[in-house]
C-alpha positions as CSV (number, residue, x, y, z in Angstrom):
1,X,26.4,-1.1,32.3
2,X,23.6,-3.3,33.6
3,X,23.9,-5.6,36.3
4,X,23.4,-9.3,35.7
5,X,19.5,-8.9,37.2
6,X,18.7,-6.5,34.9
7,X,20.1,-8.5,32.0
8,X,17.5,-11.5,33.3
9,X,15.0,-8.4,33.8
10,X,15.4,-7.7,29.7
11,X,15.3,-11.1,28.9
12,X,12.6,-12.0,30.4
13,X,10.3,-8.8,29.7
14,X,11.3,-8.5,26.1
15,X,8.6,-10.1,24.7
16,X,6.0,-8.4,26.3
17,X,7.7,-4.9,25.7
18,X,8.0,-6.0,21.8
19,X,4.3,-7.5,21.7
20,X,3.1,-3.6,22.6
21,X,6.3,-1.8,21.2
22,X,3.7,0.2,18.1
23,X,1.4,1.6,21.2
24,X,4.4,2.0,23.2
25,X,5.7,4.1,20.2
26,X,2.4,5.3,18.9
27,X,2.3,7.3,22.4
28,X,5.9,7.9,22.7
29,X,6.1,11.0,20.1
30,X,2.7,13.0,21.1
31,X,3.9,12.5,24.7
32,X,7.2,13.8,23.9
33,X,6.3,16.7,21.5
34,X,4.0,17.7,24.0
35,X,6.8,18.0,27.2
36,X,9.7,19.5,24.4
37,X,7.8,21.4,21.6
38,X,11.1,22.4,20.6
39,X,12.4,19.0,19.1
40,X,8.8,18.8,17.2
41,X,10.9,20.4,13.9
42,X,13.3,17.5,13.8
43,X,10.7,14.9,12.7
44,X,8.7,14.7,9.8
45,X,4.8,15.2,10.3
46,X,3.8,13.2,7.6
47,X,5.7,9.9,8.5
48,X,4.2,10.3,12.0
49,X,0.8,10.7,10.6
50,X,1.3,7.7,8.4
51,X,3.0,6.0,11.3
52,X,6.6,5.3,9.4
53,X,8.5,7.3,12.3
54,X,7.1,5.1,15.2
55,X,7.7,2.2,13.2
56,X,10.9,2.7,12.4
57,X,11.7,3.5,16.0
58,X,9.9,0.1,17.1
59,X,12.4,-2.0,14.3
60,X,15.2,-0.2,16.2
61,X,14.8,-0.7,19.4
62,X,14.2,-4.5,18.8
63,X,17.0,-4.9,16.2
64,X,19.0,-3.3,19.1
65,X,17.6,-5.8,21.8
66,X,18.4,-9.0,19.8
67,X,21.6,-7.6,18.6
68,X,23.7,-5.3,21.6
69,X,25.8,-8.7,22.6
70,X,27.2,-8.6,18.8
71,X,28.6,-5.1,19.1
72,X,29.6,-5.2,15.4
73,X,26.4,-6.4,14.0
74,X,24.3,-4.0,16.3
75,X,26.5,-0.7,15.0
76,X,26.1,-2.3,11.3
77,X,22.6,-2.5,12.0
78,X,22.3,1.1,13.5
79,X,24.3,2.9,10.6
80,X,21.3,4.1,8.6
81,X,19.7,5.8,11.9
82,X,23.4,7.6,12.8
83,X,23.2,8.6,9.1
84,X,20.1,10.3,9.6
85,X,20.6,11.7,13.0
86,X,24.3,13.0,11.7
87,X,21.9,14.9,8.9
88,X,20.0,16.6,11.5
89,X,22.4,17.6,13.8
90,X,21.1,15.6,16.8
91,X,23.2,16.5,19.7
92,X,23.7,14.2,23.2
93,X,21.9,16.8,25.2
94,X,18.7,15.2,23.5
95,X,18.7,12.1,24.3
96,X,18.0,12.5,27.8
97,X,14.7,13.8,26.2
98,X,13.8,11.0,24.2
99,X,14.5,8.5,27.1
100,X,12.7,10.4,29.7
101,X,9.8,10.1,27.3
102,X,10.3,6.4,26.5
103,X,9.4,5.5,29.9
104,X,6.6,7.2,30.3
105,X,5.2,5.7,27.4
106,X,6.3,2.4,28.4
107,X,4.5,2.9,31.6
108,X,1.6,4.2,30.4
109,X,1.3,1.5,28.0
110,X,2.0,-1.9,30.3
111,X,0.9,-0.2,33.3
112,X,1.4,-2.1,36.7
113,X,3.5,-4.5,34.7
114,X,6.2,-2.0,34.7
115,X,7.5,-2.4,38.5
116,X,10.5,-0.3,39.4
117,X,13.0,-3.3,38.7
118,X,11.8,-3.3,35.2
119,X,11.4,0.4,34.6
120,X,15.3,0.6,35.8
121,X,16.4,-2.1,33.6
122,X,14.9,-0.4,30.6
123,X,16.2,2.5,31.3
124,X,20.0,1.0,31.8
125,X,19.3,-0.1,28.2
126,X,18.2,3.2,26.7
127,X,21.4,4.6,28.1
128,X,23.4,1.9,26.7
129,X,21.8,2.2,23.3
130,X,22.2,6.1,23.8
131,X,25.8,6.2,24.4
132,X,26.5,4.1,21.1
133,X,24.5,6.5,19.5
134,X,26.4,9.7,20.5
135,X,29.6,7.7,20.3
136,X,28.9,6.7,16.6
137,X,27.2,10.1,15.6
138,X,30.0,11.8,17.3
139,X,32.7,9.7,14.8
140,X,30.6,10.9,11.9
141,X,30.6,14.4,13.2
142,X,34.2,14.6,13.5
143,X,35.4,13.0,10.5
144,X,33.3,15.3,8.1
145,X,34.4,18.4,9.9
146,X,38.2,17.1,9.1
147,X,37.8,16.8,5.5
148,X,38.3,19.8,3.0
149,X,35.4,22.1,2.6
150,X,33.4,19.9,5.6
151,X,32.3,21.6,8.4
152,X,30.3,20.7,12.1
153,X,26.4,21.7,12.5
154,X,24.7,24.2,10.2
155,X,25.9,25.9,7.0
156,X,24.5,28.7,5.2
157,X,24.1,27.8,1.8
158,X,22.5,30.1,-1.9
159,X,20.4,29.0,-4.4
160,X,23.0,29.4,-7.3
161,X,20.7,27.8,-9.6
162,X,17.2,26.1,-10.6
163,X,16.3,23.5,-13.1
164,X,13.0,22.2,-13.8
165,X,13.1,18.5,-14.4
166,X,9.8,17.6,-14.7
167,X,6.7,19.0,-13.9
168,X,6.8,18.3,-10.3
169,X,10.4,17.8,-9.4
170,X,12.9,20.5,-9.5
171,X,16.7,20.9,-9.2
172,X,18.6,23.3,-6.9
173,X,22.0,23.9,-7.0
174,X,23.5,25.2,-4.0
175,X,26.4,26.9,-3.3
176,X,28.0,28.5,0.4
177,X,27.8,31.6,1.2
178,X,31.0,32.2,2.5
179,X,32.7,30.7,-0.7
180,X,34.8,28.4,0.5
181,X,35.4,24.7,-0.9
182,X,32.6,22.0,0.0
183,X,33.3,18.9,1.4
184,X,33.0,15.9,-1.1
185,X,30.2,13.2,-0.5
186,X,30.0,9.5,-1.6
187,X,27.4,9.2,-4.6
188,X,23.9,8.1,-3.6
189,X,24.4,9.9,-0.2
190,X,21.6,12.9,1.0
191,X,22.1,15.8,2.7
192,X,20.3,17.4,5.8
193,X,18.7,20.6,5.1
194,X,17.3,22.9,7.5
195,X,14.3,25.9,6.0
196,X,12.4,28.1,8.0
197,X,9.2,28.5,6.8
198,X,6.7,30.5,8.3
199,X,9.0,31.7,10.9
200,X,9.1,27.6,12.3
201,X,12.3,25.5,11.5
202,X,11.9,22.2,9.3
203,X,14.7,19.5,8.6
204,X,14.5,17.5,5.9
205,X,16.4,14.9,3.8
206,X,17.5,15.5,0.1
207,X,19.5,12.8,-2.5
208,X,22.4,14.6,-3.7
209,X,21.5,14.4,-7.3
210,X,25.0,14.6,-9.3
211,X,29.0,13.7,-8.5
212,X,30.7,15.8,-6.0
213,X,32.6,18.7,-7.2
214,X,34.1,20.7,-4.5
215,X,32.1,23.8,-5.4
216,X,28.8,23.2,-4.5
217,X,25.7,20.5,-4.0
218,X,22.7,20.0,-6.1
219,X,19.7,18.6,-4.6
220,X,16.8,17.5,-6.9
221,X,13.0,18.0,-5.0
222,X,9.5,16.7,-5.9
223,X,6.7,18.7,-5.2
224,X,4.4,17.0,-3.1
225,X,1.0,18.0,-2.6
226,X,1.0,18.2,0.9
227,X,4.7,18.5,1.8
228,X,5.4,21.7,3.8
229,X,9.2,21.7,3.0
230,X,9.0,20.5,-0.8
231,X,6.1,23.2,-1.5
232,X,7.9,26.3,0.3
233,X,11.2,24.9,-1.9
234,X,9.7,24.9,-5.6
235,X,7.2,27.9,-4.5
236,X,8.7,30.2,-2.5
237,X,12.1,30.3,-3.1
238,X,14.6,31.3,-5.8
239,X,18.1,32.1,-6.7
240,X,19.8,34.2,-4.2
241,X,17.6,32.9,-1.6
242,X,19.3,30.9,1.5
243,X,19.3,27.5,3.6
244,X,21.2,25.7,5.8
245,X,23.0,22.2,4.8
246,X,24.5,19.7,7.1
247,X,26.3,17.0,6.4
248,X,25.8,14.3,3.8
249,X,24.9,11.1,4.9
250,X,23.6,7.4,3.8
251,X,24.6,4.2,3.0
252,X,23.4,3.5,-0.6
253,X,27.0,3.4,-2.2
254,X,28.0,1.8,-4.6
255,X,29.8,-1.7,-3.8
256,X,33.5,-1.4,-5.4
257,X,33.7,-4.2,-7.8
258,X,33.7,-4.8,-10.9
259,X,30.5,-6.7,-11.4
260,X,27.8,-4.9,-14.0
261,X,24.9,-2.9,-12.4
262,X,21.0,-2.7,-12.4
263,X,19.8,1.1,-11.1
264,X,15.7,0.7,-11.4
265,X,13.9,3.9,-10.2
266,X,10.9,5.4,-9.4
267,X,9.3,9.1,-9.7
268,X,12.0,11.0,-7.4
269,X,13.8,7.6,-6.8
270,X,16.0,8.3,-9.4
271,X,18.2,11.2,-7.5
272,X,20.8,9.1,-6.0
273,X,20.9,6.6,-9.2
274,X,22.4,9.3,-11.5
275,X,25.2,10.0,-9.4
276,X,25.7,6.3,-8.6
277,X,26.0,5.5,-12.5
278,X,28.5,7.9,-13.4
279,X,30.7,7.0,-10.6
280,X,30.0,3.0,-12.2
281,X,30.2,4.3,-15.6
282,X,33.9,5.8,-14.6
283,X,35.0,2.6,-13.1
284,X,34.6,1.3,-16.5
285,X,31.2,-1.0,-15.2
286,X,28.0,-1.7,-17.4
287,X,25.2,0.1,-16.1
288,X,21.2,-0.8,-17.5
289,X,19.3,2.3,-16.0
290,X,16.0,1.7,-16.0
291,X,13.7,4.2,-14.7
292,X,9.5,4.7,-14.4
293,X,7.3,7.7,-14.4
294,X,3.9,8.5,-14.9
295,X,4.3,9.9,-18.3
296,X,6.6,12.1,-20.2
297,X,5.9,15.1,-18.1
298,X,7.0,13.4,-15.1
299,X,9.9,11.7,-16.5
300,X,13.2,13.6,-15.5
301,X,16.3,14.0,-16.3
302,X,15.6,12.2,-19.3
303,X,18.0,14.5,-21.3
304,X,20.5,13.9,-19.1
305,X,20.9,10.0,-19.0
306,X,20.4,10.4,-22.7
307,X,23.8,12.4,-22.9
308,X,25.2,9.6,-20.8
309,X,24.1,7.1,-22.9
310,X,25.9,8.7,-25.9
311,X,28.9,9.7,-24.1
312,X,29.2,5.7,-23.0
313,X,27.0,4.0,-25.9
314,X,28.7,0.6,-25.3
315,X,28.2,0.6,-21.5
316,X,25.3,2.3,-20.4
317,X,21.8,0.9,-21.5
318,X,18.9,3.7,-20.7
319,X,15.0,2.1,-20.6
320,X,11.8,4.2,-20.1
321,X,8.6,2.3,-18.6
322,X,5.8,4.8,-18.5
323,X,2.5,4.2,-17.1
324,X,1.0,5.9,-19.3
325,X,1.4,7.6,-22.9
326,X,3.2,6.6,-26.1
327,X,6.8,7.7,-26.1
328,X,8.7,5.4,-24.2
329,X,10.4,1.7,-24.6
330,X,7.9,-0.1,-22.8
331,X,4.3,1.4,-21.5
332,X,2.8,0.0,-18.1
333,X,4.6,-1.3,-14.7
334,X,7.9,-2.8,-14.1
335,X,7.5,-6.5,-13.9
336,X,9.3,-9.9,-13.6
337,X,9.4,-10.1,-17.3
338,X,10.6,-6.9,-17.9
339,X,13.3,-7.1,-15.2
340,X,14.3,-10.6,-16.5
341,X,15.1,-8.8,-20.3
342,X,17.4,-6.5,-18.7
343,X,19.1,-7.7,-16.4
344,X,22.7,-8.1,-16.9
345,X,23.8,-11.3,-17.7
346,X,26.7,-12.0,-14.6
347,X,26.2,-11.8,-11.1
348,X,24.5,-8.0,-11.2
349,X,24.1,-5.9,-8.3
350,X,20.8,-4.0,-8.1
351,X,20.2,-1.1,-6.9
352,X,16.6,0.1,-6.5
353,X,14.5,3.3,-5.1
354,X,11.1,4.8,-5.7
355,X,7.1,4.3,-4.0
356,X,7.4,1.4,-1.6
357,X,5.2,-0.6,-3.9
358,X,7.8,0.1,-6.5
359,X,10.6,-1.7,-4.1
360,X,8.5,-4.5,-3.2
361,X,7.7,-5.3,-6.5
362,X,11.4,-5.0,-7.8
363,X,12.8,-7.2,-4.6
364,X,10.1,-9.7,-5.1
365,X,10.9,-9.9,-9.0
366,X,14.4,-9.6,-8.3
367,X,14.3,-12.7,-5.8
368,X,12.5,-14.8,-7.7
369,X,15.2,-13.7,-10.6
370,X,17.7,-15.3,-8.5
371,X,19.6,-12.0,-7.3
372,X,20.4,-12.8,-3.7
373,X,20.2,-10.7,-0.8
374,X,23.5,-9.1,-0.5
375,X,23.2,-7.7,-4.4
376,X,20.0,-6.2,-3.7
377,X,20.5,-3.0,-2.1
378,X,17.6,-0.1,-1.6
379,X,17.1,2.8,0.1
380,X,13.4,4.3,1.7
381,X,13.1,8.1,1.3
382,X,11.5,8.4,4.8
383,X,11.6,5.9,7.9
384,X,13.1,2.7,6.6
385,X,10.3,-0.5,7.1
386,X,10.1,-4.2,5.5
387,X,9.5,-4.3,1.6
388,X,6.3,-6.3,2.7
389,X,5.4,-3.8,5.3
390,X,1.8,-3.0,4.3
């Protein structure tokens, strides 16, 4: 707990810590991967190349900062970062790791400003944000491994089954190896899943891509160009081949209620929206799903939503935008306009996923619409940042 002089310490040096907190960050994770290699596989290479990882880390550290003397609003606020660590099996034996690290950025960065009073304060609040952590992610932990079918770390999963959706994204159905039950999830949730490729471990997160079932998980993947984990997935392997799952996590659920929905997606955004609308659709909810693509090529699970739509024809209203092409209700970009056609008349709640120009332009339409805050709900497939973010 810190003493009252380090509380005046935090205070007082906040500012300058935030006003440098990207170079404190920036430095933080090459530092780090260079002293402990070995937690170099948890993190995503791309989003620190791009710089989403160090900025996300940045918005938490702050959010924590202005937030630890509301203890509810701070573990509110720090939900979607247990989620993710939960999904990666981080364990408290690491955070001593990431701490130790934090301070030697932070004195590499501010130099002599960092005096020994300071550096100790800083640290007292690491270890205070660090405790929450493992006391939130340990919560998680155990309540999954209580429910049927759930289980604690790693476990071995098979490829049961592939579907290609598009011509980039593809779906794997995956079943355990030891076949017993799976634990259910809540729709929109992801799951952690741990490959080795190349002899090298690699965690990644994947939307769960269709209601729970007790049997087994389905995860639905886009090939990226450049993505290590995506490309070994659609390229190297195949049914019968194995992986690791951990537990589901995320906080794009659906809101109980009864009020009718908007699900707009993007390319691969769309994942957790088809799980999402058949849990609304079985509530009895409207549902306009509204999803963009490229072209017909890239559109997926267009078949699908169509069987949806026919199986609900009074409830469910499926529109196409395409950027391209001729074979789809509207051809271009999702705009104010178009939003403004379909959005449910009501009080709608909107969920949205896809590019983050995608999300920015939906939230900014979808403000200007009149949608407020707390019916506006989105979820980044990476480090979570500001709609605005550049």
């Amino acid at each position: 707990m810190l003493t009252p002089d380090q509380e005046r310490l935090i205070e007082a040096t906040a500012p300058l810590v935030a006003e440098h907190l990207d170079a404190i960050t920036r430095c933080f994770y090459p530092l780090m991967f260079d002293r402990y290699p070995e937690v170099k596989p948890l993190f995503n290479q791309a989003h620190q190349a791009s710089g989403g990882q160090p900025r996300a880390l940045a918005g938490a550290v702050l959010a924590y900062v202005q937030l630890r003397r509301e203890p509810h609003k701070a573990r509110d606020t720090l939900a979607t970062v247990v989620g993710k660590h939960v999904s990666l099996d981080i364990r408290p034996d690491q955070y001593p790791i990431v701490g130790e690290c934090l301070m030697a950025a932070i004195a590499e960065v501010l130099g002599e400003a960092v005096t020994p009073e300071i550096a100790a304060a800083w640290s007292g609040l690491y270890e205070e944000l660090a405790g929450l952590l493992i006391e939130l992610e340990d919560h998680r932990y155990r309540e999954f491994e209580r429910r049927p079918g759930g289980w604690r770390g790693t476990r071995r999963f098979r490829i049961a089954d592939t579907r290609q959706e598009s011509v980039v994204i593809r779906s794997f159905v995956l079943a355990p190896e030891d076949g017993e039950a799976v634990a259910d999830f809540v729709p929109g949730q992801y799951i952690g899943v741990r490959l080795v490729v190349d002899g090298e471990p690699v965690y990644r997160h994947f939307s769960l891509s269709t209601l729970p079932n007790g049997e087994s998980y389905r995860i639905s993947v886009k090939r990226e160009p450049h993505g290590i984990a995506s490309r070994h997935l659609h390229d190297a392997m195949t049914v019968g081949d194995t992986l690791e799952l951990l537990p589901p996590a995320g906080d794009l659920t659906l809101v109980e209620g009864e009020e009718p929905l908007l699900l707009a997606s993007g390319g691969v955004g769309q994942t957790p929206m088809l799980p999402i609308a058949r849990q609304a659709l079985a509530q009895g909810r409207r549902v306009v799903y509204l999803h963009a693509a490229l072209d017909a090529e890239h559109h997926a699970f267009r078949d699908e939503v169509a069987a949806l739509a026919a199986e609900h024809p009074q409830r469910l209203r499926a529109v196409s935008v395409h950027e391209r092409g001729d074979d789809a209700v509207h051809i271009g970009r999702v705009d104010r306009d178009l939003l403004a056609r379909y959005l449910p008349e009501g009080e709608p709640r909107c969920y949205f996923v896809g590019p983050q120009g995608f999300m920015t332009a939906i939230d900014r339409a979808l403000t200007t619409l009149g949608v407020p805050a707390e019916r506006r709900h989105y979820e980044h497939f990476g480090p979570s940042r500001p709609l605005d973010a550049a």
